[in-house]
DSSP file (Angstrom, degrees, kcal/mol; ACC not computed):
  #  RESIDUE AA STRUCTURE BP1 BP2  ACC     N-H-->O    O-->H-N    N-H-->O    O-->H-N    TCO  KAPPA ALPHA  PHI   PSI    X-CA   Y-CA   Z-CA
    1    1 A X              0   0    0      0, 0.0    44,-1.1     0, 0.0     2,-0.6   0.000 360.0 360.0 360.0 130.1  163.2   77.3  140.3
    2    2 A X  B     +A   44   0A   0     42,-0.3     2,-0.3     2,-0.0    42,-0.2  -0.759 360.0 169.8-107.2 135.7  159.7   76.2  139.5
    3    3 A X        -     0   0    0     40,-3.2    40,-0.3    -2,-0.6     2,-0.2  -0.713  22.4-135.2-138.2-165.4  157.6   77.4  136.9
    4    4 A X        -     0   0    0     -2,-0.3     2,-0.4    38,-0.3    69,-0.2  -0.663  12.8-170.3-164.0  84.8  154.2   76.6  135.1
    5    5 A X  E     -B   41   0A   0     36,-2.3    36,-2.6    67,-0.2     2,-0.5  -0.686  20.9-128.7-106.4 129.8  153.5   76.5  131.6
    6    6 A X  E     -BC  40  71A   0     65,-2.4    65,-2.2    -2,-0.4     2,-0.7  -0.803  27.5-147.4 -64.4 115.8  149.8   76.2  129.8
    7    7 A X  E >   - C   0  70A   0     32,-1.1     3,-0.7    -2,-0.5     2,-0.4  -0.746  13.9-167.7-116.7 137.3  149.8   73.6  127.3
    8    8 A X  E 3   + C   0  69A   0     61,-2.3    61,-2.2    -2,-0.7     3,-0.1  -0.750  66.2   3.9 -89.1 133.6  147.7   73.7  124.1
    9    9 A X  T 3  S+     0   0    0     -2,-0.4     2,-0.4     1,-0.4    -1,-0.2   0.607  71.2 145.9  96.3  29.0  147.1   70.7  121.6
   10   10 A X    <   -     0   0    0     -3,-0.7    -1,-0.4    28,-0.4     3,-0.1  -0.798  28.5-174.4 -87.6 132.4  148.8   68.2  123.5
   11   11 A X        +     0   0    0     -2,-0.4     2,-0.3     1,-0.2    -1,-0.1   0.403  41.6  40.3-122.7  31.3  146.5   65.5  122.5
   12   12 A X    >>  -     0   0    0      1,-0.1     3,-1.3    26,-0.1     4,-1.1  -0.870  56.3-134.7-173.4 134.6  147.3   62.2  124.4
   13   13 A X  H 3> S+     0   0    0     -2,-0.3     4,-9.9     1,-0.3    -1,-0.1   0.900 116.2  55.6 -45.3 -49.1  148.4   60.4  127.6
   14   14 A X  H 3> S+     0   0    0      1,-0.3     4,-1.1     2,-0.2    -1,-0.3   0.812 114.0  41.0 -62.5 -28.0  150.9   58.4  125.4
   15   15 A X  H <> S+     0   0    0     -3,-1.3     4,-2.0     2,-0.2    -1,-0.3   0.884 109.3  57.4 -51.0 -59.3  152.5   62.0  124.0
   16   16 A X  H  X S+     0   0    0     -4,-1.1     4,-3.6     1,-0.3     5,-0.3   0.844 111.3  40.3 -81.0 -26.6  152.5   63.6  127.3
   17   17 A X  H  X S+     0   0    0     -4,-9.9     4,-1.8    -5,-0.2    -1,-0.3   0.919 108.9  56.8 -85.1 -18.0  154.7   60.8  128.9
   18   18 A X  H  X S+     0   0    0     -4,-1.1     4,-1.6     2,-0.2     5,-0.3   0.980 116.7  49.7 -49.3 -46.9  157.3   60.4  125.5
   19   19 A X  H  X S+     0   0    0     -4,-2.0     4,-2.1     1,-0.3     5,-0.2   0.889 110.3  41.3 -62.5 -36.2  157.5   64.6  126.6
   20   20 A X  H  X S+     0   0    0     -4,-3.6     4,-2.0     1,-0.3    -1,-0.3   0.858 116.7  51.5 -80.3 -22.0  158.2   64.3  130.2
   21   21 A X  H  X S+     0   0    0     -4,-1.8     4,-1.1    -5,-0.3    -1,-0.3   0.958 117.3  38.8 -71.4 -37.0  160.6   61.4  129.5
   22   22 A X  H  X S+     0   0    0     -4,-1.6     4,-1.5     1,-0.2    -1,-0.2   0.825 112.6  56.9 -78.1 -50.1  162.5   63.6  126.8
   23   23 A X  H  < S+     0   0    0     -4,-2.1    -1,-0.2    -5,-0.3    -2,-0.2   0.766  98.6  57.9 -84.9 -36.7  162.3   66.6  128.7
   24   24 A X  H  < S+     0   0    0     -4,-2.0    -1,-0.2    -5,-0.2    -2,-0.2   1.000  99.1  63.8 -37.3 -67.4  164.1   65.2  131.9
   25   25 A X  H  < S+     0   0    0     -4,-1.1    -2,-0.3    -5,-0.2     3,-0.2   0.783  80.8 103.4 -50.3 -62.9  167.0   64.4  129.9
   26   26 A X  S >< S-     0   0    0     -4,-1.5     3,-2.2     1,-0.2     2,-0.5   0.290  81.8 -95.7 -31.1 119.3  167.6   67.8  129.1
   27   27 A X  T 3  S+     0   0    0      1,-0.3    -1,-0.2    25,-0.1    26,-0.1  -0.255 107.9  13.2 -74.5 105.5  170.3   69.7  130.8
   28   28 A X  T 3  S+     0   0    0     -2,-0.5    18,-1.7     1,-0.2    -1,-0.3  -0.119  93.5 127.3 150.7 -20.4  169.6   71.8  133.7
   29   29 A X  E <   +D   45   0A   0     -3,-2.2    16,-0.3    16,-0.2    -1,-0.2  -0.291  27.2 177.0 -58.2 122.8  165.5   70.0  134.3
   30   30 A X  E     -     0   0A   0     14,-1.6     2,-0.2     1,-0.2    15,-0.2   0.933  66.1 -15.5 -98.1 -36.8  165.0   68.8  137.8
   31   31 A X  E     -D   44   0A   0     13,-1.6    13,-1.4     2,-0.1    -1,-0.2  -0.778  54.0-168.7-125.1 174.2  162.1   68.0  137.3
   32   32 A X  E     +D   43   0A   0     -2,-0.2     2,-0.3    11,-0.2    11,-0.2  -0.517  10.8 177.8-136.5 155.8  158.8   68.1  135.0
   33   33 A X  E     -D   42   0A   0      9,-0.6     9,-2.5    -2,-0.2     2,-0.3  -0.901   9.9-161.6-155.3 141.0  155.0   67.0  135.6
   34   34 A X  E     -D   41   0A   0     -2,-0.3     7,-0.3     7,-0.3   -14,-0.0  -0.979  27.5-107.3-119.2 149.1  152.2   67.3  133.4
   35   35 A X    >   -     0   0    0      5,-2.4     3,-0.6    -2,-0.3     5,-0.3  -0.212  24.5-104.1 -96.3-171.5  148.6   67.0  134.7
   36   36 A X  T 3  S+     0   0    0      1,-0.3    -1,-0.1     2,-0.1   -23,-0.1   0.658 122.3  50.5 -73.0 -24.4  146.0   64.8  134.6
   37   37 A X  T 3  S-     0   0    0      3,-0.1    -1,-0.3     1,-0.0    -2,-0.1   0.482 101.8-128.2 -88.0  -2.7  144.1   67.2  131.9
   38   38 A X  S <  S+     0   0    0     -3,-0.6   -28,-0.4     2,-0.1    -2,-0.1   0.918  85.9 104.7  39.7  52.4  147.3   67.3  129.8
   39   39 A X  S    S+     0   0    0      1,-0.2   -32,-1.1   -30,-0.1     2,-0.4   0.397  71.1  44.1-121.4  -5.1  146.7   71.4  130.0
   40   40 A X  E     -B    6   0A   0     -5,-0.3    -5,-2.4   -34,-0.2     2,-0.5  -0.948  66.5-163.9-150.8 138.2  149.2   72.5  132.5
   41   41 A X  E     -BD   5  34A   0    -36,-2.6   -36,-2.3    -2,-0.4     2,-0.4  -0.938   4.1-160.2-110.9 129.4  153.2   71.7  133.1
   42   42 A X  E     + D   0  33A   0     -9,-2.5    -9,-0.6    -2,-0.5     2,-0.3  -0.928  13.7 165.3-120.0 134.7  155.6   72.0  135.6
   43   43 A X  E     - D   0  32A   0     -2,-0.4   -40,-3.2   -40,-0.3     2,-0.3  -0.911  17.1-161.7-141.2 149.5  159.1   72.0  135.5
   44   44 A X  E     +AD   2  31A   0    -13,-1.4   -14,-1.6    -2,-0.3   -13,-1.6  -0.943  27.6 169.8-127.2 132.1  161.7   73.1  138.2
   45   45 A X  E     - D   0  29A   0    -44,-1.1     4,-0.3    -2,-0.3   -16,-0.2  -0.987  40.1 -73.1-126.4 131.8  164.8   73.6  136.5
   46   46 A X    >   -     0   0    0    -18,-1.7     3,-1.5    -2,-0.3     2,-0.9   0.271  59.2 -99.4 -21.1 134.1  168.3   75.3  137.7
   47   47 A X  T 3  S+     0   0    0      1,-0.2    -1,-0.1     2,-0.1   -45,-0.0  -0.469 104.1  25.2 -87.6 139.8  168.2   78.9  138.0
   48   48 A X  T 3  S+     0   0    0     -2,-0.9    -1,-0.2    -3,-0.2     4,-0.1   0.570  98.5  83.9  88.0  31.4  169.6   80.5  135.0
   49   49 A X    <>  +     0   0    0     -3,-1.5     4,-2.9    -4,-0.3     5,-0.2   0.486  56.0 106.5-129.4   4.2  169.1   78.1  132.6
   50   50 A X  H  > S+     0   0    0     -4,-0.3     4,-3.6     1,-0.2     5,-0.2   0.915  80.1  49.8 -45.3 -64.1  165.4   79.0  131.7
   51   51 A X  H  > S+     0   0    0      1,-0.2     4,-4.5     2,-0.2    -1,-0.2   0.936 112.8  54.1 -53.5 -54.6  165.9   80.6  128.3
   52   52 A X  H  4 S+     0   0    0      1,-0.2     3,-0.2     2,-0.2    -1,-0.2   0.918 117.4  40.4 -19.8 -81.5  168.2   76.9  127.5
   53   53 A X  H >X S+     0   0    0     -4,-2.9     4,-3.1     1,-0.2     3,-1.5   0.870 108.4  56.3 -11.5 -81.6  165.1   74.9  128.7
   54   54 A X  H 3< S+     0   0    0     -4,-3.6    -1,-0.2     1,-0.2    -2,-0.2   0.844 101.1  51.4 -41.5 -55.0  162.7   76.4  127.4
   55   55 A X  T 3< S+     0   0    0     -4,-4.5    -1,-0.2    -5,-0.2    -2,-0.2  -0.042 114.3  45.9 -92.4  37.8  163.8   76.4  123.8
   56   56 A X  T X> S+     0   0    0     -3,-1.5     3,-2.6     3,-0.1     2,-2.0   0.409 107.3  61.7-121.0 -73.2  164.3   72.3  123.9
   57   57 A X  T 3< S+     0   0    0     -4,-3.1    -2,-0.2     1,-0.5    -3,-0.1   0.130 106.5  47.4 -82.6  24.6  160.8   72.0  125.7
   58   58 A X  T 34 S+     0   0    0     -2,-2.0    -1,-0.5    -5,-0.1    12,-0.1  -0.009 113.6  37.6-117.9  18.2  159.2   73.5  122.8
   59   59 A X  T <> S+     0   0    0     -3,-2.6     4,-2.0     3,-0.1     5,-0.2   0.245 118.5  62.3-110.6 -51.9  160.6   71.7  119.7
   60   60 A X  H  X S+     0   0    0     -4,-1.3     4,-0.7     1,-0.2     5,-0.2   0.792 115.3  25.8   1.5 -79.8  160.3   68.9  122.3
   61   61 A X  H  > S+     0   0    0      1,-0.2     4,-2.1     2,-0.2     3,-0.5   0.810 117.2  56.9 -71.5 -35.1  156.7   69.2  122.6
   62   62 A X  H  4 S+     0   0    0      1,-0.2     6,-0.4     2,-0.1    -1,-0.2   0.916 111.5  52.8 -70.1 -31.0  156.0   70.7  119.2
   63   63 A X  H  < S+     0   0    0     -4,-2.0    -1,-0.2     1,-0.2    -2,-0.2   0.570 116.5  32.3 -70.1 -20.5  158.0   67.1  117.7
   64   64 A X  H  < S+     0   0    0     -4,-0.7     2,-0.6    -3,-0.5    -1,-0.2   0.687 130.5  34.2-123.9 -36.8  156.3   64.5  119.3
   65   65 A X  S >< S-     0   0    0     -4,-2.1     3,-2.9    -5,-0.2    -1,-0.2  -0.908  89.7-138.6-104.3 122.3  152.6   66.3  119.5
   66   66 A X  T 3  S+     0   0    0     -2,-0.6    -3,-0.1     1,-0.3    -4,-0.1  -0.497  86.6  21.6 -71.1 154.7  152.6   68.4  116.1
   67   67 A X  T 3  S+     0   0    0      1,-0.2    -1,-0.3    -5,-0.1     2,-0.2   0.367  83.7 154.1  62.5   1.1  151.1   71.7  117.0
   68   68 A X    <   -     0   0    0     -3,-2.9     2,-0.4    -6,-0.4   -59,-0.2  -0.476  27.6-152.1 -57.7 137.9  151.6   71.7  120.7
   69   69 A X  E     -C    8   0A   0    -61,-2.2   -61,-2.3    -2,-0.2     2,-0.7  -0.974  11.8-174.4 -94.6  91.1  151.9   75.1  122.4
   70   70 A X  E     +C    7   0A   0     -2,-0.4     2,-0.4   -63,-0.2   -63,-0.2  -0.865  12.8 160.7-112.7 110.6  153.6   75.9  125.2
   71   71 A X  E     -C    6   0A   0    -65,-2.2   -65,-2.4    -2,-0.7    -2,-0.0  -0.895  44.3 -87.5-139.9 154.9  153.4   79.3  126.9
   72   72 A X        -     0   0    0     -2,-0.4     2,-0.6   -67,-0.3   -67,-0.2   0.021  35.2-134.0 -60.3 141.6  154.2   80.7  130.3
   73   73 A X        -     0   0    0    -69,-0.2     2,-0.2   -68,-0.1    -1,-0.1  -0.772  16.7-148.6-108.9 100.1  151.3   80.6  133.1
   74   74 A X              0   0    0     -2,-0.6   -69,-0.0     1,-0.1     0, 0.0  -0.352 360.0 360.0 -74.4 121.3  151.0   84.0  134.9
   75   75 A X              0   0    0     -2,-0.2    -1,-0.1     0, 0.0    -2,-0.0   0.578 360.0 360.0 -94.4 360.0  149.9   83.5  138.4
C-alpha cells in the first residue's frame, strides 16, 4: 500500500536522509522517499499496519527535525 504524506518544517537534506534511514527500519515500511523539495513523502508499507507506521514516522520525524509535521495528502 502506498501512500503520500505533506511534510511541514523539515528543514534539511541531512534530516531528511537520518528520516528515511530510520524510517525503513521500522516494521512493516517497504519503502519510503522524500522529494527533492523535502515537502512531500512516500511510503508503501504492508497493508494493515498503517496506524503502527504512522505513529513511529511521526516522533521519527518530529526527533530528528524538531517541529516537523506530517499529515496525510488527499489526492
Amino acid at each position: 500500500m502506498n501512500r503520500s504524506y505533506r511534510v511541514y518544517a523539515l528543514s534539511d537534506r541531512r534530516k531528511a536522509r537520518s528520516i528515511v534511514k530510520e524510517i525503513s527500519k521500522v516494521d512493516g515500511v517497504q519503502g519510503i522517499q522524500i522529494s527533492d523539495d523535502l515537502k512531500e513523502m512516500s511510503i508503501k508499507m504492508e497493508t494493515g499496519k498503517t496506524t503502527a507506521v504512522m505513529e513511529r514516522v511521526v516522533n521519527i520525524c518530529n526527533r530528528i527535525s524538531y517541529g516537523c509535521e506530517v499529515k496525510y495528502k488527499f489526492t
